[in-house]
N, C-alpha and C positions, 0 to 999 in steps of 0.2 A: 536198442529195440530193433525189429527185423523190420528193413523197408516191406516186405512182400505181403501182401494181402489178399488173398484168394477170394474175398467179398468185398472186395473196395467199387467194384463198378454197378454192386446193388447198393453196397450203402451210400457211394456220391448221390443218388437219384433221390436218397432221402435226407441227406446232410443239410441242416438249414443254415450252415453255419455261413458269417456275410464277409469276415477275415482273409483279405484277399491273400496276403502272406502266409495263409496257413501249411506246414507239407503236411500235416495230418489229416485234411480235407478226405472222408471215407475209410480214413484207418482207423474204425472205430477206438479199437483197442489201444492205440497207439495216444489218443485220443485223450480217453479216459484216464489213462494212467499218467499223462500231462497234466490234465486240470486238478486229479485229485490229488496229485503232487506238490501242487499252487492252491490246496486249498480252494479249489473253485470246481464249480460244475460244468460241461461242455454245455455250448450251445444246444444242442438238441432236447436242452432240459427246460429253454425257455421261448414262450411265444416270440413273434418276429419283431413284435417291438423292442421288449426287453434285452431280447438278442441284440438288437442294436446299439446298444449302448455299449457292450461288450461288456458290461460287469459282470462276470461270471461268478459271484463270490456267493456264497450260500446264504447269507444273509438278502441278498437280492432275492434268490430262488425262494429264500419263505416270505419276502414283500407280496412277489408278484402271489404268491401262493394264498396268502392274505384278504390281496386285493380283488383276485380273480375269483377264488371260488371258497372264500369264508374260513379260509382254514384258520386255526388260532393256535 
């Protein structure tokens, strides 16, 4: 995957992501195709708590999703 990113210094300013080892930190794309490769969803899919735990795993995303706003 290409280091260069031509939008990485808008998306850093919205990246919530708290993984201090991250290199994908604003690479959206680079991002994306990480986690859904792991099975999991990027940070920016989950409030700042949830984020924090680092479970990224889709099963998480429909808890919080659950828990937050009634989804079934």
């Amino acid at each position: 995957m290409s280091t260069n990113c031509t939008g990485k210094s808008e998306n850093i300013k919205k990246c919530n992501c708290t993984y201090q080892g991250c290199d994908k930190k604003g690479k959206c794309c680079e991002c994306l195709h990480y986690h859904l490769a792991m099975k999991q969803l990027p940070a920016c899919c989950f409030p700042a708590d949830a984020e924090a735990s680092y479970d990224r795993s889709f099963r998480k995303f429909v808890e919080v999703c659950h828990t937050r706003h009634g989804i079934q």
